[in-house]
CHARMM-style PDB file with segment names, atoms N, HN, CA, C and O in Angstrom:
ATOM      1  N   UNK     1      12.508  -1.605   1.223  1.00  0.00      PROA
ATOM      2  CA  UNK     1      11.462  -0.773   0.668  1.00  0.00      PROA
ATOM      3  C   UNK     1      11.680  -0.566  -0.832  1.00  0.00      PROA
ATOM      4  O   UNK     1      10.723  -0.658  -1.601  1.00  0.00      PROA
ATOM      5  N   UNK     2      12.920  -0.289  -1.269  1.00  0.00      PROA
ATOM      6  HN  UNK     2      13.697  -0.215  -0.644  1.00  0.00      PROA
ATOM      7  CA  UNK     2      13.454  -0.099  -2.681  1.00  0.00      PROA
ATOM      8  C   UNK     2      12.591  -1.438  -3.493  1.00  0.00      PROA
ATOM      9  O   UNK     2      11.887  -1.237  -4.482  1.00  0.00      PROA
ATOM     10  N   UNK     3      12.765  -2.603  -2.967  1.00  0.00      PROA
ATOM     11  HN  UNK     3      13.337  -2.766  -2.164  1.00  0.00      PROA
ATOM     12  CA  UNK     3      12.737  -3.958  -3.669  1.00  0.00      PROA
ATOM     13  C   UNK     3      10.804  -3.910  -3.480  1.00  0.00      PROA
ATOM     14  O   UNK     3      10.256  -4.244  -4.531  1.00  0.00      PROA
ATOM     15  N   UNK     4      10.331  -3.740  -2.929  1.00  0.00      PROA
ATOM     16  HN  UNK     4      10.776  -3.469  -2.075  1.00  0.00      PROA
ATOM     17  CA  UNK     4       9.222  -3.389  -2.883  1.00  0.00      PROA
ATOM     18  C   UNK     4       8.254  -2.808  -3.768  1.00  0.00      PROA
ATOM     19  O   UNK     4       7.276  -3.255  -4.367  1.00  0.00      PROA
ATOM     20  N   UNK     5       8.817  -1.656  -3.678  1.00  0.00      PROA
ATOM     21  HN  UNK     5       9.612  -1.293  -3.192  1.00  0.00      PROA
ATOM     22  CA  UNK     5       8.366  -0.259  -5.157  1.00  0.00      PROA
ATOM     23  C   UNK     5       9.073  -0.452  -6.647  1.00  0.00      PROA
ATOM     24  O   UNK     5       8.842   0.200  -7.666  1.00  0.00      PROA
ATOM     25  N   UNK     6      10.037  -1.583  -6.455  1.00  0.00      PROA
ATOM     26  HN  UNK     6      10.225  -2.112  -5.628  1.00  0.00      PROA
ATOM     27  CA  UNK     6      10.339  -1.844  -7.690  1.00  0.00      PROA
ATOM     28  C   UNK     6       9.456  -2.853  -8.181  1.00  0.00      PROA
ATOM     29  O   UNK     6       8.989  -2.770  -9.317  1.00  0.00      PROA
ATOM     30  N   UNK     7       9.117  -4.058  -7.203  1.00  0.00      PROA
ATOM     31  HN  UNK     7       9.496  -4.126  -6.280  1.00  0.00      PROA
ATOM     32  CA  UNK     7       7.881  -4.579  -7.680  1.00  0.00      PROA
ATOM     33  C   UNK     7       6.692  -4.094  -8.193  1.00  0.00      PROA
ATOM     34  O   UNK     7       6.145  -4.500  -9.218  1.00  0.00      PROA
ATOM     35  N   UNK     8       6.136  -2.835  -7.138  1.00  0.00      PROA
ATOM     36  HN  UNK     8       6.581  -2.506  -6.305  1.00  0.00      PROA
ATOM     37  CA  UNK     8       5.097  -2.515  -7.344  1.00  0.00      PROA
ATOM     38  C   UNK     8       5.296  -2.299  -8.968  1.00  0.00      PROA
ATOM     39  O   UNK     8       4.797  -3.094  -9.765  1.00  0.00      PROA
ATOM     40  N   UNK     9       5.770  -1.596  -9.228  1.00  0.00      PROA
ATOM     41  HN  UNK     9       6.175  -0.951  -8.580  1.00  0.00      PROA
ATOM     42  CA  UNK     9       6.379  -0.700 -10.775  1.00  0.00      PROA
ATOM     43  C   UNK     9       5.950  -1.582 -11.601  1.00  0.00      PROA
ATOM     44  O   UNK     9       5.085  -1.587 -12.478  1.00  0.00      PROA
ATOM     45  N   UNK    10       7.023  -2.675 -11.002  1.00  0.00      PROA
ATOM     46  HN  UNK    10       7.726  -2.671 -10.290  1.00  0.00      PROA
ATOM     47  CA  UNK    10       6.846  -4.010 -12.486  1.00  0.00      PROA
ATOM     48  C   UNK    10       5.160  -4.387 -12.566  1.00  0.00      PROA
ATOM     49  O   UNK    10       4.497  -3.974 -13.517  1.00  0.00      PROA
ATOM     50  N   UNK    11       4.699  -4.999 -11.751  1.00  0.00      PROA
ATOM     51  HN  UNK    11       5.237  -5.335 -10.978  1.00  0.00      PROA
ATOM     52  CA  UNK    11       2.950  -4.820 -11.323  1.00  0.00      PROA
ATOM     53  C   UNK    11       2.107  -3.986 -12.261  1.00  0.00      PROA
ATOM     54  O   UNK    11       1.284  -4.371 -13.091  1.00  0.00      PROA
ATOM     55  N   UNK    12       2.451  -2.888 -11.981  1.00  0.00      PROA
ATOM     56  HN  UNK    12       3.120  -2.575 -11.307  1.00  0.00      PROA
ATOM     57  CA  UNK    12       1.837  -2.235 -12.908  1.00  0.00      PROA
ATOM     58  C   UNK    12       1.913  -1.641 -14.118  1.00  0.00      PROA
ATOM     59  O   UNK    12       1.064  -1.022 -14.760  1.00  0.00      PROA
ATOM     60  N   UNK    13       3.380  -1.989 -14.416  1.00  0.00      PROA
ATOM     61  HN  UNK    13       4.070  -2.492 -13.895  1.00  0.00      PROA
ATOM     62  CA  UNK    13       3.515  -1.485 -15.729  1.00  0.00      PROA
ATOM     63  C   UNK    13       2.919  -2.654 -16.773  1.00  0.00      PROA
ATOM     64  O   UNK    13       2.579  -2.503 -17.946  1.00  0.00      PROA
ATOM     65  N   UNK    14       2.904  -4.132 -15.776  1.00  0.00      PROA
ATOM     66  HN  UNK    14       3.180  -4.254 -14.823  1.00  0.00      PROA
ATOM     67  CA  UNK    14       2.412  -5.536 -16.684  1.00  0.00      PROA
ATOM     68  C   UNK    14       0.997  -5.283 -16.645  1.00  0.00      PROA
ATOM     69  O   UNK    14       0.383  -6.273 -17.043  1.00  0.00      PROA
ATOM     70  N   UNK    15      -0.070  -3.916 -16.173  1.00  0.00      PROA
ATOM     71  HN  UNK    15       0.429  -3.111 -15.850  1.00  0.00      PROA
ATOM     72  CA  UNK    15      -1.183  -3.932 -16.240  1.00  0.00      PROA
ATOM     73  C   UNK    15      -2.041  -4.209 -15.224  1.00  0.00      PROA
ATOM     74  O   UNK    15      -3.181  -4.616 -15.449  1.00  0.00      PROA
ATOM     75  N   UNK    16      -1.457  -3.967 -13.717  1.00  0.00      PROA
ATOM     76  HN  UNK    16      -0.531  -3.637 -13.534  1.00  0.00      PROA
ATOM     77  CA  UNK    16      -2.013  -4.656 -12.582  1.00  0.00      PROA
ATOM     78  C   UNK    16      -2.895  -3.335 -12.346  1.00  0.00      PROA
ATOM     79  O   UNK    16      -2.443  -2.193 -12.430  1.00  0.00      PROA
ATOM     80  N   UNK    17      -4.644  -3.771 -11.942  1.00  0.00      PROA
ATOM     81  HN  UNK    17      -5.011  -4.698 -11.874  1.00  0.00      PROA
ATOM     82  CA  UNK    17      -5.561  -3.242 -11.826  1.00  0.00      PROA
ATOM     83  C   UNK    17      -5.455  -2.188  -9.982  1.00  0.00      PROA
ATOM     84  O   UNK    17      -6.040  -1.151  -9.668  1.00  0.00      PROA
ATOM     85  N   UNK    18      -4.575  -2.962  -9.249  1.00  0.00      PROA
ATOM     86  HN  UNK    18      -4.100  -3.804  -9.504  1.00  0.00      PROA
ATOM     87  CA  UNK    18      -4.287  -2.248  -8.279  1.00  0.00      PROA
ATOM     88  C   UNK    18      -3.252  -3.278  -7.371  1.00  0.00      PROA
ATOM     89  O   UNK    18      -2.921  -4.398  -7.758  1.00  0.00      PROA
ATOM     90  N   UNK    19      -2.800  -2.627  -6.029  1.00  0.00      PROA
ATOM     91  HN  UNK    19      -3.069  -1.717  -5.715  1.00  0.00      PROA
ATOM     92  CA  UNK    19      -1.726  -3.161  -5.487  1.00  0.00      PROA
ATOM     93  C   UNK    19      -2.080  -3.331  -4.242  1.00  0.00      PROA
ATOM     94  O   UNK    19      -2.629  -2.448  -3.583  1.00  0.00      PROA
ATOM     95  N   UNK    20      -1.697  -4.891  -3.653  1.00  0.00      PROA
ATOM     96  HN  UNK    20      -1.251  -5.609  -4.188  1.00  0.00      PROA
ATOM     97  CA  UNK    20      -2.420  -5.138  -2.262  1.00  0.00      PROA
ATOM     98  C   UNK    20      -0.962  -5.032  -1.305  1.00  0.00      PROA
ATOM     99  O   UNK    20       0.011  -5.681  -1.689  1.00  0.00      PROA
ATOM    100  N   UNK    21      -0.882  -4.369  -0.319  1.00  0.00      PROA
ATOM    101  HN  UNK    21      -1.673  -3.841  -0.008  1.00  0.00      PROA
ATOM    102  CA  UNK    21      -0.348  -4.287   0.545  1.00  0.00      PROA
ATOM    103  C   UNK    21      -0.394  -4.982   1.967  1.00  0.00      PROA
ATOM    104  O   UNK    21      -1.498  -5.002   2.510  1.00  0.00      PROA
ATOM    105  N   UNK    22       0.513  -5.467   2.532  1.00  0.00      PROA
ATOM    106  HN  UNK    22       1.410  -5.451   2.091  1.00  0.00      PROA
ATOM    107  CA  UNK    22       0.647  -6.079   3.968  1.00  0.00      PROA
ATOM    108  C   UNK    22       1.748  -6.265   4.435  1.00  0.00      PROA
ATOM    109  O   UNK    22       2.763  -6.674   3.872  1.00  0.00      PROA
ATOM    110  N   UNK    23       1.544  -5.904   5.717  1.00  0.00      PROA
ATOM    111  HN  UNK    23       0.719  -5.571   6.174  1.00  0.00      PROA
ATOM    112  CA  UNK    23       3.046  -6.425   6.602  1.00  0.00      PROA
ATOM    113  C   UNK    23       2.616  -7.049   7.691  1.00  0.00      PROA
ATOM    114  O   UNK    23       1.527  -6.712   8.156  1.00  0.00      PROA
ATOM    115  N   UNK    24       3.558  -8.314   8.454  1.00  0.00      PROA
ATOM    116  HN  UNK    24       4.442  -8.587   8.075  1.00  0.00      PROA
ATOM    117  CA  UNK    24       3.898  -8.907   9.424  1.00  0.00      PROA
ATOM    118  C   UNK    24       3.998  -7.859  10.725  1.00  0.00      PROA
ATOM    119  O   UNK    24       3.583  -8.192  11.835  1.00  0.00      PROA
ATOM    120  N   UNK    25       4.514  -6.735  10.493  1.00  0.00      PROA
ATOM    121  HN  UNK    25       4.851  -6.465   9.592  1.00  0.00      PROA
ATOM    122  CA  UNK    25       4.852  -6.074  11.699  1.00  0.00      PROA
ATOM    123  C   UNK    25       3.446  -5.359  12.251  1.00  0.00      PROA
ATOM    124  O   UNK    25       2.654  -4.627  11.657  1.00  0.00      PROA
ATOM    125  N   UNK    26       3.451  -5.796  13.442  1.00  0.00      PROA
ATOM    126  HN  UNK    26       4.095  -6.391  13.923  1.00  0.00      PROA
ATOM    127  CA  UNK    26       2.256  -4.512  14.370  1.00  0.00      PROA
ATOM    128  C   UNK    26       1.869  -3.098  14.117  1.00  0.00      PROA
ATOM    129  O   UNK    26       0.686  -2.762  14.171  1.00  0.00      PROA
ATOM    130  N   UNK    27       2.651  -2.409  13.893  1.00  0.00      PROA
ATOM    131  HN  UNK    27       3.612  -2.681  13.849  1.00  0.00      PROA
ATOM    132  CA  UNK    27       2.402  -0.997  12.971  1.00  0.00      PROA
ATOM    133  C   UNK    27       2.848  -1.016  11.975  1.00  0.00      PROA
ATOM    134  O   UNK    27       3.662  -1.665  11.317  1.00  0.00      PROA
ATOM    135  N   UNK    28       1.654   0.520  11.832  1.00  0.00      PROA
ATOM    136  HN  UNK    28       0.993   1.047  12.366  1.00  0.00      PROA
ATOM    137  CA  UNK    28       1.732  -0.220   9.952  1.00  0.00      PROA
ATOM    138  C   UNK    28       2.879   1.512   9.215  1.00  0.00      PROA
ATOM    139  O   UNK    28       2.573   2.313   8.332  1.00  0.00      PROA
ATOM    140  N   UNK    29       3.927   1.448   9.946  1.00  0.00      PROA
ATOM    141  HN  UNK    29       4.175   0.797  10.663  1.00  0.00      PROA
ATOM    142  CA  UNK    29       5.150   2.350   9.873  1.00  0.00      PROA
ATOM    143  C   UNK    29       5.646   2.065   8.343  1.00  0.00      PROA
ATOM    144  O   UNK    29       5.589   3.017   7.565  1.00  0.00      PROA
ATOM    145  N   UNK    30       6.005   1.135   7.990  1.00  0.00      PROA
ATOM    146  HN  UNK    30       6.051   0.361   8.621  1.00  0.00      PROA
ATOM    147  CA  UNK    30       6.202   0.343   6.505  1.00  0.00      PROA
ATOM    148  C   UNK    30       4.931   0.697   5.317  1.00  0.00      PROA
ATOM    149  O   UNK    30       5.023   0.977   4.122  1.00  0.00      PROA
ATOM    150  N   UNK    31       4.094   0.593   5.948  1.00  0.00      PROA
ATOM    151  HN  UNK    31       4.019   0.366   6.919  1.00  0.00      PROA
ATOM    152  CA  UNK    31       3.542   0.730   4.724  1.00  0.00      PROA
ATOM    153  C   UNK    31       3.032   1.961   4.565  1.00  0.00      PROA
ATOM    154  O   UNK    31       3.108   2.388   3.413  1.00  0.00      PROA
ATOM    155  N   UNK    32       2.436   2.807   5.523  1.00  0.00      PROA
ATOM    156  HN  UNK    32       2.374   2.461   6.459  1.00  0.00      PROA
ATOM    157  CA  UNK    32       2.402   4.344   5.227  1.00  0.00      PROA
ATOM    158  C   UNK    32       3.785   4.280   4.497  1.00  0.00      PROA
ATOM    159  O   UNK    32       3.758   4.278   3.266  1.00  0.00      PROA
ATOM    160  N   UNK    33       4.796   4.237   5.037  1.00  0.00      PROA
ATOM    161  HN  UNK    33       4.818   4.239   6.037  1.00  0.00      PROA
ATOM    162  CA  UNK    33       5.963   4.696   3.959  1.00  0.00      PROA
ATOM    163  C   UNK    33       5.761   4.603   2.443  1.00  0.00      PROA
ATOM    164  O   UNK    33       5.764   5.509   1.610  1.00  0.00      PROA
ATOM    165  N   UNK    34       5.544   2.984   2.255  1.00  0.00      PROA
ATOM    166  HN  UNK    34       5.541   2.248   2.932  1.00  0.00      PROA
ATOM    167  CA  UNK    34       5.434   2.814   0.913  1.00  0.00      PROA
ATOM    168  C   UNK    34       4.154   3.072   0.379  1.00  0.00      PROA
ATOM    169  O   UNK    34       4.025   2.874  -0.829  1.00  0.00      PROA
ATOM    170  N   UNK    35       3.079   3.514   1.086  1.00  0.00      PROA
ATOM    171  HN  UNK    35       3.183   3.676   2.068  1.00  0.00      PROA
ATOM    172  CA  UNK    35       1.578   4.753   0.560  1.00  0.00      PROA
ATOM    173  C   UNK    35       2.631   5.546   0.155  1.00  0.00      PROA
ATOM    174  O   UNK    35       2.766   5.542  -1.068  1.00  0.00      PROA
ATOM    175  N   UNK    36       3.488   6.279   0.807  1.00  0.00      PROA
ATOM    176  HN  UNK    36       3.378   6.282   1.801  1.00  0.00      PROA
ATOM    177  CA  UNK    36       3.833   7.682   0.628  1.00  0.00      PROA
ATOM    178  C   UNK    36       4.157   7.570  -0.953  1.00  0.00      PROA
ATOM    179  O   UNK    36       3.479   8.110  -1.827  1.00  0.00      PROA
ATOM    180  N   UNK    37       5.362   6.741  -1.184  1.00  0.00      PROA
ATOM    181  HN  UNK    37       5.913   6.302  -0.474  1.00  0.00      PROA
ATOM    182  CA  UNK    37       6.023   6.621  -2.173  1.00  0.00      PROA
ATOM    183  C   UNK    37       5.485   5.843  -3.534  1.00  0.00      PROA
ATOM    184  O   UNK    37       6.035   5.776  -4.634  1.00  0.00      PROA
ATOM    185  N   UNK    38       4.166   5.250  -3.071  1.00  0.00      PROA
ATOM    186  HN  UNK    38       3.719   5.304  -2.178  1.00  0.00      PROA
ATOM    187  CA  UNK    38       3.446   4.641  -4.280  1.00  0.00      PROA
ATOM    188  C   UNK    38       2.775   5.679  -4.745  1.00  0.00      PROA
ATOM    189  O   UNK    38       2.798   5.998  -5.934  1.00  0.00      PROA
ATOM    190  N   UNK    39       2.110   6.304  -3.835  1.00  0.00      PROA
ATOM    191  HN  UNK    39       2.091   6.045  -2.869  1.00  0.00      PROA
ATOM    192  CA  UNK    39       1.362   7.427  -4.062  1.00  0.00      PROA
ATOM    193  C   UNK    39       2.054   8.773  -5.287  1.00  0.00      PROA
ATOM    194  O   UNK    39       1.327   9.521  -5.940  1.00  0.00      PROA
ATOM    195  N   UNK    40       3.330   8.776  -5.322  1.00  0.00      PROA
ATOM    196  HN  UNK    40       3.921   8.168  -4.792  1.00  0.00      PROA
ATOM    197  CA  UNK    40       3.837   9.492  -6.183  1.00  0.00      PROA
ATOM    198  C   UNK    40       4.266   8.749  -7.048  1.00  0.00      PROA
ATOM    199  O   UNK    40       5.138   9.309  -7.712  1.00  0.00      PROA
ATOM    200  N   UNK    41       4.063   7.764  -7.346  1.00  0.00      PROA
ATOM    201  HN  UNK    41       3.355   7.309  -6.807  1.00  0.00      PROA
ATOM    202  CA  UNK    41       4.423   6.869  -8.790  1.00  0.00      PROA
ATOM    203  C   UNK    41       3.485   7.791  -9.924  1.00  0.00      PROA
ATOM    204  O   UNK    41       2.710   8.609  -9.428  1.00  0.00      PROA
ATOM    205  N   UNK    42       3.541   7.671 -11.496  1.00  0.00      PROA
ATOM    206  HN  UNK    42       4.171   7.006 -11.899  1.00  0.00      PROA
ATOM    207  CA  UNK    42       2.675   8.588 -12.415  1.00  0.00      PROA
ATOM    208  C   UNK    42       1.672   7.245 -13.112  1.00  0.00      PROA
ATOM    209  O   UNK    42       0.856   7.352 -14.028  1.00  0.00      PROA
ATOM    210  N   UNK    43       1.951   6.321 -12.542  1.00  0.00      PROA
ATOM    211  HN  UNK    43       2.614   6.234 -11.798  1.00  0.00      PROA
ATOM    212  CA  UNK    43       0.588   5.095 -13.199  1.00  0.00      PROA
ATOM    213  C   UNK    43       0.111   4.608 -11.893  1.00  0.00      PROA
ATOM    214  O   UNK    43      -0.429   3.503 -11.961  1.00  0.00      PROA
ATOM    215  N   UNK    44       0.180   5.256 -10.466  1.00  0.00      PROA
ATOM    216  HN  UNK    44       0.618   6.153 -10.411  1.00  0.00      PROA
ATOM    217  CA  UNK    44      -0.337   4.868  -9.330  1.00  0.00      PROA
ATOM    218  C   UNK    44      -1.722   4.199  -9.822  1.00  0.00      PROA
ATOM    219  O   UNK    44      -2.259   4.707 -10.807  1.00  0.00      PROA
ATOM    220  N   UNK    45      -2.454   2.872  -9.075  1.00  0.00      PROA
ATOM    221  HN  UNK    45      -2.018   2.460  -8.275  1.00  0.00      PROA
ATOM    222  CA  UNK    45      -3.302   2.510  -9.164  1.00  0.00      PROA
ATOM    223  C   UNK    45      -4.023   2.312  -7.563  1.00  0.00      PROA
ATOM    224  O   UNK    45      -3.435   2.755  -6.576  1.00  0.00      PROA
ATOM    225  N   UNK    46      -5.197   1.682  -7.462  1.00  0.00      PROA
ATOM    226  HN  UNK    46      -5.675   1.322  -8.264  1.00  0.00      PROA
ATOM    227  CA  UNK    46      -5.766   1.916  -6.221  1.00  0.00      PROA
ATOM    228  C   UNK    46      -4.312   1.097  -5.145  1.00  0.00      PROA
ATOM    229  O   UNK    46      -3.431   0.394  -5.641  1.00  0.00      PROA
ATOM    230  N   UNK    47      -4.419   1.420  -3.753  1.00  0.00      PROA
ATOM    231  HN  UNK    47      -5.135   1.991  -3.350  1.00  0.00      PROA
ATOM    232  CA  UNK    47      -3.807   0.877  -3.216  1.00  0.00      PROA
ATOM    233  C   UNK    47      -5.027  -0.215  -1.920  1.00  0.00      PROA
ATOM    234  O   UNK    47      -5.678   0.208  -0.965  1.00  0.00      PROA
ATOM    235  N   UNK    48      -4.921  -1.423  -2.372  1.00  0.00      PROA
ATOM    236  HN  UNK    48      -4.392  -1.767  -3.148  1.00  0.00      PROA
ATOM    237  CA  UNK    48      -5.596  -2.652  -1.336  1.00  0.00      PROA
ATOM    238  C   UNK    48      -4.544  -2.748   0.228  1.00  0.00      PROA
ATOM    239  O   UNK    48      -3.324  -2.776   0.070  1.00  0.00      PROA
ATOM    240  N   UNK    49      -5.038  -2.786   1.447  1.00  0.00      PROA
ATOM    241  HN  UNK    49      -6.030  -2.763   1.575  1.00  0.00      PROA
ATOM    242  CA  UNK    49      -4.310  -2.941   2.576  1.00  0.00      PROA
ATOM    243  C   UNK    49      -4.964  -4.364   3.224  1.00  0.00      PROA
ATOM    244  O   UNK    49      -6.118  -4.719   2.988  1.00  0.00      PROA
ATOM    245  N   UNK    50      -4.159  -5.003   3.956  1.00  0.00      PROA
ATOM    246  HN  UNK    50      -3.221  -4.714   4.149  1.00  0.00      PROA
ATOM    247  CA  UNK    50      -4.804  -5.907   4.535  1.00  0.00      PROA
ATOM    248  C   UNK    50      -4.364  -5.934   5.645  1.00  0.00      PROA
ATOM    249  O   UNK    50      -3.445  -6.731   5.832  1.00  0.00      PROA
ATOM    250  N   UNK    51      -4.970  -4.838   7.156  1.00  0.00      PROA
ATOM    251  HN  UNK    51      -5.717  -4.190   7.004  1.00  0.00      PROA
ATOM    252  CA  UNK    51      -3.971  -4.595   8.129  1.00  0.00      PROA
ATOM    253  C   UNK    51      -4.425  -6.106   9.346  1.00  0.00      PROA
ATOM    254  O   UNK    51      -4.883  -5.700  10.414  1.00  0.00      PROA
ATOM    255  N   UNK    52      -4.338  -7.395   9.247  1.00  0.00      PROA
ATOM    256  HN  UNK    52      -3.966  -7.725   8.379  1.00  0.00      PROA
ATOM    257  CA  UNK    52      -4.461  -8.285  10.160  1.00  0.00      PROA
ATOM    258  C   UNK    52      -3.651  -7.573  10.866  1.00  0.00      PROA
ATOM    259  O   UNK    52      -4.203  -6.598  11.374  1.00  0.00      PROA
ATOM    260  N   UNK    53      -2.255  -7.716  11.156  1.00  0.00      PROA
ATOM    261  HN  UNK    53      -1.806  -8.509  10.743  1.00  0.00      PROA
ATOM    262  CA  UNK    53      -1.154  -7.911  11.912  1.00  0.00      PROA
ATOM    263  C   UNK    53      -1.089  -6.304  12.672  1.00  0.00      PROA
ATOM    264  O   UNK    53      -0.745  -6.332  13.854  1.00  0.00      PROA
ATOM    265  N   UNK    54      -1.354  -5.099  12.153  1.00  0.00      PROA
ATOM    266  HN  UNK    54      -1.634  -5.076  11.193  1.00  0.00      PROA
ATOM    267  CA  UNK    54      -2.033  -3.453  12.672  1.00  0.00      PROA
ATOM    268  C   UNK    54      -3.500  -3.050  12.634  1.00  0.00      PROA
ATOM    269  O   UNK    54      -3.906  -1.937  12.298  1.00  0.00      PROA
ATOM    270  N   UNK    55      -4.348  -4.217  13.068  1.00  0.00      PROA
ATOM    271  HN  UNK    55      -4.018  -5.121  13.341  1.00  0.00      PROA
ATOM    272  CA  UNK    55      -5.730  -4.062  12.707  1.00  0.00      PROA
ATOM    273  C   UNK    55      -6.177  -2.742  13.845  1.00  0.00      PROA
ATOM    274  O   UNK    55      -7.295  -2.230  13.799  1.00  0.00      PROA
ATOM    275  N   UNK    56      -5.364  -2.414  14.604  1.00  0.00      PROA
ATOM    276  HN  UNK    56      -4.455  -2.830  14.641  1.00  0.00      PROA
ATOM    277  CA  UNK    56      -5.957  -1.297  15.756  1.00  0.00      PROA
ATOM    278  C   UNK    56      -5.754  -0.062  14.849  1.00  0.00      PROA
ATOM    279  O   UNK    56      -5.934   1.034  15.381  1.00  0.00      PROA
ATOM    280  N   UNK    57      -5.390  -0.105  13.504  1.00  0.00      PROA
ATOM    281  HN  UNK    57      -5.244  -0.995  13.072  1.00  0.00      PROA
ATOM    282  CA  UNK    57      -5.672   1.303  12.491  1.00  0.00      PROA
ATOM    283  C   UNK    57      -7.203   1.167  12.305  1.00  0.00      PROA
ATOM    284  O   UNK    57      -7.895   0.208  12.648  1.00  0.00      PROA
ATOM    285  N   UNK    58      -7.589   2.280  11.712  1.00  0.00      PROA
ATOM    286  HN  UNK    58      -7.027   3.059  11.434  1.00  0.00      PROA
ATOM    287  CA  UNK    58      -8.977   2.518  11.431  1.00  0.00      PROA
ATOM    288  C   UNK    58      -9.112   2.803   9.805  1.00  0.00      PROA
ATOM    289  O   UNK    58      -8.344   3.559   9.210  1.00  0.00      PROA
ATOM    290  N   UNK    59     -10.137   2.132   9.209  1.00  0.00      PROA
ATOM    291  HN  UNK    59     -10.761   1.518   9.691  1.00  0.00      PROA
ATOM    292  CA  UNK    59     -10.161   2.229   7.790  1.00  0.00      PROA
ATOM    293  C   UNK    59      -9.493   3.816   7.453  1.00  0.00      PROA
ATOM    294  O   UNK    59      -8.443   4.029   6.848  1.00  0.00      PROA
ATOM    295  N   UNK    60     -10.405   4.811   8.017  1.00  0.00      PROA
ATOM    296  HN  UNK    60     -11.258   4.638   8.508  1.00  0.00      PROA
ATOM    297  CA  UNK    60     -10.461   6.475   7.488  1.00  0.00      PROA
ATOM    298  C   UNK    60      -8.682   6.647   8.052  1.00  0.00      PROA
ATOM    299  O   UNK    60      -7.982   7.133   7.163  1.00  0.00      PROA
ATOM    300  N   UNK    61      -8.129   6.408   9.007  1.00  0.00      PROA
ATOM    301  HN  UNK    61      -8.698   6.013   9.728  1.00  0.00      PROA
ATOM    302  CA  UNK    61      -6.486   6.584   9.407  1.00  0.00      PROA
ATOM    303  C   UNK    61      -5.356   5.694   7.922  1.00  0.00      PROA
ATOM    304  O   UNK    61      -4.225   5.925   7.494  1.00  0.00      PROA
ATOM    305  N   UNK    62      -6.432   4.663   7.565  1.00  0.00      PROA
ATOM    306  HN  UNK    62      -7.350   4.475   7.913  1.00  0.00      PROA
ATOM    307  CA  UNK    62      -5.237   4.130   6.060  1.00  0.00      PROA
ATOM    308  C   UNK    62      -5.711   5.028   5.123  1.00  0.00      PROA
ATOM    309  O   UNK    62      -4.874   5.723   4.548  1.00  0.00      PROA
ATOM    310  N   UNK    63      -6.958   5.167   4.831  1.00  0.00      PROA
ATOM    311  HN  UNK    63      -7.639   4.602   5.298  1.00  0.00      PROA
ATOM    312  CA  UNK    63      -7.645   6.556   3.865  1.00  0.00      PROA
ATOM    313  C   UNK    63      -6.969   7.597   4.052  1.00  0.00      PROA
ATOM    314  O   UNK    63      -7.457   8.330   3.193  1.00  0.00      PROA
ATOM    315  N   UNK    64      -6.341   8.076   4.463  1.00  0.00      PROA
ATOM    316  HN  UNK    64      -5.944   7.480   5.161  1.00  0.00      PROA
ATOM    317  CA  UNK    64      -5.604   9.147   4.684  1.00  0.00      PROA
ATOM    318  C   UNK    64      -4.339   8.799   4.772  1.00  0.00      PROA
ATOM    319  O   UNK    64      -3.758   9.493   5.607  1.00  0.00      PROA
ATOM    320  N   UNK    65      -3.612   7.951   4.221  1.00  0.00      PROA
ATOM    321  HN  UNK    65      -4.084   7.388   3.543  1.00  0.00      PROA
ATOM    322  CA  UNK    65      -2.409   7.410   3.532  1.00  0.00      PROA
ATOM    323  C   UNK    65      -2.419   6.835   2.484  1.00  0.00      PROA
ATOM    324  O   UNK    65      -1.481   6.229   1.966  1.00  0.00      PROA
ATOM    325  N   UNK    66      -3.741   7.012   1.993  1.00  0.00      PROA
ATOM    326  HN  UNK    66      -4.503   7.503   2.414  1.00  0.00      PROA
ATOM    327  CA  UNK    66      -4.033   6.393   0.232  1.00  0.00      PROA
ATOM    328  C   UNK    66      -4.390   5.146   0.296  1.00  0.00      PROA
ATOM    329  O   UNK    66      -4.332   4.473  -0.733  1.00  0.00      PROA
ATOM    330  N   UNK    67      -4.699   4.745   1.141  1.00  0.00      PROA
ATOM    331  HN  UNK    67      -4.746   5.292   1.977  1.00  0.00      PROA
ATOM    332  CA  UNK    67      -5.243   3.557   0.820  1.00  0.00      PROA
ATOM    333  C   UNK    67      -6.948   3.932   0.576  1.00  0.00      PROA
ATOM    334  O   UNK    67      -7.784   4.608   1.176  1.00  0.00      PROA
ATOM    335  N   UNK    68      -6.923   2.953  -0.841  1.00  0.00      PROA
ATOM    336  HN  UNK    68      -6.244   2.404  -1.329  1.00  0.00      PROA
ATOM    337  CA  UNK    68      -8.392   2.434  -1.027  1.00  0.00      PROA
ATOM    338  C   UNK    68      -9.024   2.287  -0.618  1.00  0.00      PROA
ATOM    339  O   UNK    68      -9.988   3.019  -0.396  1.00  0.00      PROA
ATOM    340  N   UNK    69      -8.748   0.903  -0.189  1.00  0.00      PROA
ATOM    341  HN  UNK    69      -7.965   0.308  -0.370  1.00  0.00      PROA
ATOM    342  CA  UNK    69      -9.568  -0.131  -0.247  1.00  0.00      PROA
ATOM    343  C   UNK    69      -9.136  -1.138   0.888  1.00  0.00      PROA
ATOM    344  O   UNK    69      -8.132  -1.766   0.553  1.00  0.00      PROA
ATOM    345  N   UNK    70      -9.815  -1.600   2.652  1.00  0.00      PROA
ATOM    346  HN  UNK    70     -10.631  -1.090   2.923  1.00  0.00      PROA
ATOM    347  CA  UNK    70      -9.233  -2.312   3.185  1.00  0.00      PROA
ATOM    348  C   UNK    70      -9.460  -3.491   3.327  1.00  0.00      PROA
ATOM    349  O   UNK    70     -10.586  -3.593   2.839  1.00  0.00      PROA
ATOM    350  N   UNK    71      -9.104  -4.671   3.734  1.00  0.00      PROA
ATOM    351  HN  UNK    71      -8.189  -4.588   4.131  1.00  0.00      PROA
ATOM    352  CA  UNK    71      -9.903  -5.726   3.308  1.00  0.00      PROA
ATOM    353  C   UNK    71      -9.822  -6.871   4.577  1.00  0.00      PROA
ATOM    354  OT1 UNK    71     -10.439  -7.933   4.490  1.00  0.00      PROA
TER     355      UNK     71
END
């Protein structure tokens, strides 16, 4: 997760318009986490999800972990 949010960081400090998120795993336990913790970054930008692999979430259930935008 560390190596993750350190990316994100770099991402956006090079000017990235927002940050797309995904995981391999069936729930999406990982990435609420890293909502949590992007979400308190101070240059947070939108957060993109792409739940194929936890598609039994519901747009408004990632909306309410900061996500944007789902795709």
């Amino acid at each position: 997760m560390d190596d993750v949010l350190t990316r994100a960081e770099a991402y956006l400090a090079a000017g990235a318009a927002d940050i797309m998120i995904h995981s391999r795993k069936d729930t999406p336990d990982k990435i609420f986490e890293f909502c949590k913790r992007c979400n308190a970054l101070e240059n947070r930008r939108p957060l993109v999800a792409v739940p194929s692999t936890y598609n039994h979430m519901t747009e408004k259930a990632l909306a309410e972990h900061g996500v944007n935008m789902v795709i």
